[in-house]
N, C-alpha and C positions, 0 to 999 in steps of 0.2 A: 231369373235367378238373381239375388242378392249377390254382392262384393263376398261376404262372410258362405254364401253357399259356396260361390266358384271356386273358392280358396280351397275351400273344405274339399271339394270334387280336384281338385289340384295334386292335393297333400296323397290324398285316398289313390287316384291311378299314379302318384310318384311311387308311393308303395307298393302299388301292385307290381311296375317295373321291377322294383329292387328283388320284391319275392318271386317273381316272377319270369327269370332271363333270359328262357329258350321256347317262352309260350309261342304257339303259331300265330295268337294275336297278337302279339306286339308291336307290329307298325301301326295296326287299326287302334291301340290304346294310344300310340304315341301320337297318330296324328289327334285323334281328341285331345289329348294336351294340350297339342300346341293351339289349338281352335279356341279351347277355353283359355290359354296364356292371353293367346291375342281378343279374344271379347275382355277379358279382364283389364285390359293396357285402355282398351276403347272404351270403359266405365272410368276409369279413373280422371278422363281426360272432360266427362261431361258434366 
């Protein structure tokens, strides 16, 4: 994935969060999150 994809995949499951507050997924979206926050920090660095 591109910097501009994972951003894009960032923006998109932050959204889902907000529409989304008592889904029974939401630990599993949240940890993707955080998977993609932390690949994103580890591109910027390389």
């Amino acid at each position: 994935m591109t910097i501009s994809q994972i951003e894009a995949k960032i923006q998109e499951l932050e959204s889902w969060l907000i529409d989304n507050p008592h889904n029974p997924q939401r630990g599993l979206i949240e940890s993707d999150l955080k998977k993609l926050k932390t690949h994103l920090e580890q591109k910027d660095y390389e």
